[in-house]
C-alpha positions in Angstrom: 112.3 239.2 159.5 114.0 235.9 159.9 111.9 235.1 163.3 108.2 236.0 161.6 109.7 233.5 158.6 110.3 231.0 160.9 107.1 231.2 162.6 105.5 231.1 159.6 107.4 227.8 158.3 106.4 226.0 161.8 102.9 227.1 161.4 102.5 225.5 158.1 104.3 222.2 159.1 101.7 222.2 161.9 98.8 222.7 159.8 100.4 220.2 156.8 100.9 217.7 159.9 97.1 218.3 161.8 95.6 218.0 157.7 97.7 214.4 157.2 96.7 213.1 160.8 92.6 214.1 159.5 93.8 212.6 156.2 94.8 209.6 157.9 91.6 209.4 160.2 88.9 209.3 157.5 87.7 205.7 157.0 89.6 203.5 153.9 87.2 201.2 151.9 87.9 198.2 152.3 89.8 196.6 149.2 89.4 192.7 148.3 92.8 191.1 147.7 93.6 188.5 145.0 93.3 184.7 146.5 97.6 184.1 147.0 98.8 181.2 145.5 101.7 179.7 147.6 101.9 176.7 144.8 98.9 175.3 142.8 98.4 171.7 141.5 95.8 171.7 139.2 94.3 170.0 136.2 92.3 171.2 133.3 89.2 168.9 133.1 86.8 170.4 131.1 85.3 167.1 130.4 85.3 165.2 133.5 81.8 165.8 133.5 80.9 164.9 130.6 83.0 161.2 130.4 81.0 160.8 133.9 77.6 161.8 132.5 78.1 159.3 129.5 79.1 156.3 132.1 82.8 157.0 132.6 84.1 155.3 135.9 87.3 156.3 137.6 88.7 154.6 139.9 91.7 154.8 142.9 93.2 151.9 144.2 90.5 149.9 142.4 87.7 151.7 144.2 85.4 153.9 142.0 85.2 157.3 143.2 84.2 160.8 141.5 87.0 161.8 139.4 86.8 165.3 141.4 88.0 163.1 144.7 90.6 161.5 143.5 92.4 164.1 142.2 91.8 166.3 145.7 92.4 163.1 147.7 96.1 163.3 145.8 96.5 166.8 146.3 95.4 168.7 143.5 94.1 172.3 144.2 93.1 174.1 141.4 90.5 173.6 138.4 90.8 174.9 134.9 87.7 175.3 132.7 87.5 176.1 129.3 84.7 177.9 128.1 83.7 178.3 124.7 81.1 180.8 123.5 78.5 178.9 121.8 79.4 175.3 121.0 78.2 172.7 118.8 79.2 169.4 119.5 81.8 170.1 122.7 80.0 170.1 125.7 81.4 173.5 127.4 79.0 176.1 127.4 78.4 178.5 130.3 75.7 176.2 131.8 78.0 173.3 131.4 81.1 175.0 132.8 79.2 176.6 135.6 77.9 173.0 136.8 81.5 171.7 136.9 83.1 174.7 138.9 80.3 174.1 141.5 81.2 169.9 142.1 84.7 171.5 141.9 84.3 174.2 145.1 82.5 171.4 146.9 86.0 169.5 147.0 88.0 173.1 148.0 89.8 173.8 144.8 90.3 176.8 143.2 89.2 177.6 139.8 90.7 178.8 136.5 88.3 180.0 133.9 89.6 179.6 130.1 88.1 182.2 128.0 88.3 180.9 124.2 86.4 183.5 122.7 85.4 181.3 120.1 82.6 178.6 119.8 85.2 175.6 119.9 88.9 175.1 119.9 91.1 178.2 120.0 95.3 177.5 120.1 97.8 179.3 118.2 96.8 177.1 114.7 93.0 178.7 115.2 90.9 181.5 116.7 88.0 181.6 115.4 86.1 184.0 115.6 82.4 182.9 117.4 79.6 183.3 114.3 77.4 185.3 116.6 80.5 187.9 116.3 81.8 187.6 112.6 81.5 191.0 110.3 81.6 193.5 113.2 84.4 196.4 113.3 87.3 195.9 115.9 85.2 198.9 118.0 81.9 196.8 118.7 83.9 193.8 118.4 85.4 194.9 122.0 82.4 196.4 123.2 80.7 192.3 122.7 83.6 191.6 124.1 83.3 193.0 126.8 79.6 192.4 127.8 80.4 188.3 126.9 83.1 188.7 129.6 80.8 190.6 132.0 77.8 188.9 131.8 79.1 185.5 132.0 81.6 186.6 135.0 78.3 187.7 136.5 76.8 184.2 136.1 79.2 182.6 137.7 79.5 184.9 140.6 76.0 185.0 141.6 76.1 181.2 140.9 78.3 181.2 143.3 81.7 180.1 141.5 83.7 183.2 141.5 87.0 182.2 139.4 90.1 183.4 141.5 91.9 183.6 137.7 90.7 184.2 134.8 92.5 183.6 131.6 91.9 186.0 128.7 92.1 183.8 125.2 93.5 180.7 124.8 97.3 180.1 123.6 97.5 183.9 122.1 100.6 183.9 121.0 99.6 184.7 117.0 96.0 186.6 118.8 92.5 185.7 119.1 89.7 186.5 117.3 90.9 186.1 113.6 91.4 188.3 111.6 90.2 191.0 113.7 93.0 190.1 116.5 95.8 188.3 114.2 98.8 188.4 115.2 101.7 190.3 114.6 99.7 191.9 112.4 97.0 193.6 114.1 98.5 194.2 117.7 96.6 197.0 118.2 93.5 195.0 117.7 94.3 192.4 119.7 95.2 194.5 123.0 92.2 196.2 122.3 90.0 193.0 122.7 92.0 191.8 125.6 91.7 194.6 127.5 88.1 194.7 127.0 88.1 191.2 128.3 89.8 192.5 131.4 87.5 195.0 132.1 84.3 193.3 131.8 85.7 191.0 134.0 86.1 193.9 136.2 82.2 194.8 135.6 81.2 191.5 136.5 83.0 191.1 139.7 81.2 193.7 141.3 82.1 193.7 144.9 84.1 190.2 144.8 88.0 190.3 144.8 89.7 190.8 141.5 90.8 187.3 139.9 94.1 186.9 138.7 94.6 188.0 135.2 96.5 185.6 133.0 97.9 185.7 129.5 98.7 182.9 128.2 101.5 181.7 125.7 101.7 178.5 124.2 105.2 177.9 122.8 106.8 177.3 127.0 110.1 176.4 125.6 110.4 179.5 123.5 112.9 181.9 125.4 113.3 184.3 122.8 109.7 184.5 121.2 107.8 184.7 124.7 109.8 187.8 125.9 109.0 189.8 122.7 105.6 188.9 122.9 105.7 189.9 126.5 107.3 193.0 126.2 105.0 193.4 123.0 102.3 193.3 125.2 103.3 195.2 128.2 104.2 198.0 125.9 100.4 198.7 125.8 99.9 199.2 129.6 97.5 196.0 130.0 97.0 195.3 133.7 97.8 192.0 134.1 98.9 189.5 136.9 100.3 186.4 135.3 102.4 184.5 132.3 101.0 181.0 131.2 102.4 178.6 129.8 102.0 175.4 128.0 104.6 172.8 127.4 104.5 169.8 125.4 107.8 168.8 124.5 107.0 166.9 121.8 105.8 170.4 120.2 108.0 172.7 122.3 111.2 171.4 122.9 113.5 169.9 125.9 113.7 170.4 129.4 117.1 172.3 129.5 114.7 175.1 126.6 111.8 175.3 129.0 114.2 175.8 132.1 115.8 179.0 129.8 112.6 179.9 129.1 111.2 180.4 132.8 114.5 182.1 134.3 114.1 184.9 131.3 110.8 185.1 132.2 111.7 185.7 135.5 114.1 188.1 135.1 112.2 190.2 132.7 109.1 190.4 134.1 107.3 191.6 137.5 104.7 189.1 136.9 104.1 185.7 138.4 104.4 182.7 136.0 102.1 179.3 136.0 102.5 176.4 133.5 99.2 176.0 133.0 99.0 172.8 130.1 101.3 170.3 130.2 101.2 166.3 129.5 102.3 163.1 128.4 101.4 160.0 127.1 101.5 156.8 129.0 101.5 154.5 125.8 103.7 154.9 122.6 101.8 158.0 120.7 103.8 161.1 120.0 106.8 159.3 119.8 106.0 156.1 117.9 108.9 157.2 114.9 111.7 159.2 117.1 113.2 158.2 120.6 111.5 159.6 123.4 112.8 162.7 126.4 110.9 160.0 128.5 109.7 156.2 128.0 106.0 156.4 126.9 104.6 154.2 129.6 103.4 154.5 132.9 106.5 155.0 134.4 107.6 157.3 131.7 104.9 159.2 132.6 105.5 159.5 135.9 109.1 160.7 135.6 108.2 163.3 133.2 106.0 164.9 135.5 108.2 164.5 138.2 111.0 166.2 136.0 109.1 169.0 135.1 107.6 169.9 138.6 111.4 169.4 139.6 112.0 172.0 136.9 109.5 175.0 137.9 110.8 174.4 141.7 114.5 175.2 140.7 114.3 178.3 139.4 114.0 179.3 142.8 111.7 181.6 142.3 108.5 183.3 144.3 106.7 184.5 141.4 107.2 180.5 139.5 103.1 179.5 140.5 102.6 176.2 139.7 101.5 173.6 137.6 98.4 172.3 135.5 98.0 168.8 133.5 95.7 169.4 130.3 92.8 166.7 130.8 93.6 163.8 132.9 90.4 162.7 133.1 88.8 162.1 129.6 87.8 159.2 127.4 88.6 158.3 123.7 91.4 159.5 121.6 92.8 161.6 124.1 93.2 158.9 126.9 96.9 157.7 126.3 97.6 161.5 127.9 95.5 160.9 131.1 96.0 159.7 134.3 93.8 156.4 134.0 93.8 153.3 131.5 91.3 152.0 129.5 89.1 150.7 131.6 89.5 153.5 134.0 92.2 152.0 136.6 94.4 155.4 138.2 97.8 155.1 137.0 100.9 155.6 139.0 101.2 159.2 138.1 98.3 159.9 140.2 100.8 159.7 143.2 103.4 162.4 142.3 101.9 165.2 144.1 101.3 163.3 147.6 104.5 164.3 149.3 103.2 167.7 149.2 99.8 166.8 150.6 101.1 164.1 153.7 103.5 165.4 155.9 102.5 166.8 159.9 100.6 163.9 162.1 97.7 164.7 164.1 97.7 163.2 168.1 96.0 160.0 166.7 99.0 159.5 163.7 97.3 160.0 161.1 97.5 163.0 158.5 96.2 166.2 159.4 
């Protein structure tokens, strides 16, 4: 009785064995994986285009050059573009946006698409709601959701422009799509709606690698509010890839804050972690009536950057992604938070990322 057991234990481990080995033998489709970010330098500028349609010249070292070469000859590597849904006055309509991703691959970076859902600004003082959308139900709501978010994923991928992340709203940190999405009010709305953004950017993929999904909080110096609004959201099972981040200290707080912030992130979460707006001014603007973190002047300007790279770096950190300025390139009122003067002249913060692009000589001495 024990020997016919025993033979009968052997023969099905042989046939569990011979059915894994066939298991294992049968061809495995082939799976796309998401673009890996060692460390991006990026920028947000959404209306470089537009300041170069309307006569804007940038120039490096005195030399004019496309605004889109100087920052990749300085070592930037990833674009973000906002997108808006059907805008007015603001030039950044899918057409617009698609355009400007395609100069953008042609200098090797990287893109970020911004989802707004809205026709112009979205940030945690307004979502508007798009006025093709207002008076529909939370349900068809997320199914218009989801075809925006698939169709215009679509666009750019057969255009050629394939974000490698894609950000779902813009600073959601009270929602998106008022009232509907409102937060904390109507959480339940508002995952709904974000997770049809994710999946019609699933639909419109197709057979391209799945961008990096980001969510995106605004307050970057706000330790205790941006893990309960993480763990808020990860409580609904959202598949997701990254926490964003903007930090303005003039809105957000100081550097020692933002440095809390970002190691309680870390801790927290199993998700990698980008501060994706930042800036500062290079002339006397948000500080005009207080004293300053940092001088506002060109050199002021510099060190802040420099401080807060220095910042993301120490947490020491694989899953701490990188860093985006918010529109360095622009003209008018916005200006005194760019990287170029009036009359278009690159200032010295232009130059903070270069140690990371020299480095290794070729055979002839000069930069690989």
């Amino acid at each position: 009785m024990n020997v016919m057991i025993l033979r009968n234990s052997l023969l099905s481990i042989i046939i569990f064995l011979l059915i894994g080995k066939v298991g294992l033998s049968q061809e495995t489709p082939e799976i796309k994986q998401q673009v890996d970010i060692t460390y991006a330098i990026g920028a947000d500028l959404s209306f470089l285009k537009q300041a170069e349609e309307q006569g804007v010249e940038f120039m490096d070292d005195g030399v004019v050059k496309q605004g889109l070469e100087i920052f990749s000859d300085h070592g930037y590597n990833w674009i973000r573009l906002r997108l808006f849904h059907t805008p007015d006055e603001l030039p950044n309509d899918l057409d617009y946006t698609i355009e400007l991703a395609q100069e953008a691959k042609e200098y090797g970076f990287k893109f970020l698409l911004d989802y707004h859902y809205a026709d112009s600004w979205a940030d945690p003082g307004k979502q508007p709601i798009p006025a093709a959308w207002e008076g529909l139900s939370v349900d068809v709501l997320a199914d218009s959701v989801y075809e925006y978010t698939k169709n215009t994923i679509t666009a750019f991928r057969e255009a050629g422009v394939m974000p490698e992340m894609v950000q779902i709203g813009n600073e959601t940190r009270n929602g998106m799509l008022w009232p509907t999405g409102k937060l904390p009010e109507n959480w339940d709305n508002y995952a709904k709606l974000t997770k049809a953004g994710i999946d019609g950017v699933d639909a419109g993929r197709a057979q391209e690698a799945r961008p990096i999904i980001m969510i995106h909080y605004d307050q970057g110096a706000d330790k205790v509010g941006a893990r309960e609004f993480y763990e808020t959201f990860e409580s609904y099972n959202i598949p997701y890839d990254m926490i964003g981040l903007s930090y303005y200290p003039w809105w957000h707080g100081n550097l020692l804050e933002f440095r809390a912030n970002l190691l309680s992130l870390d801790r927290h979460f199993d998700k990698d972690i980008m501060l994706v707006e930042t800036a500062y001014n290079w002339r006397p603007s948000e500080y005009e009536n207080a004293r300053p973190p940092y001088p506002e002047t060109p050199e002021g300007q510099v060190e802040f950057l420099e401080s807060v790279n220095e910042t993301m770096l120490s947490i020491n950190s694989e899953k701490i992604k990188g860093i985006m300025w918010w529109e360095p390139a622009v003209m008018g009122g916005l200006r005194s938070r760019g990287f170029f003067d009036d009359d278009g002249n690159a200032l010295p913060v232009i130059n903070v990322f270069d140690k990371y692009r020299l480095g290794r000589l070729d055979n002839e001495g000069m930069p690989d």
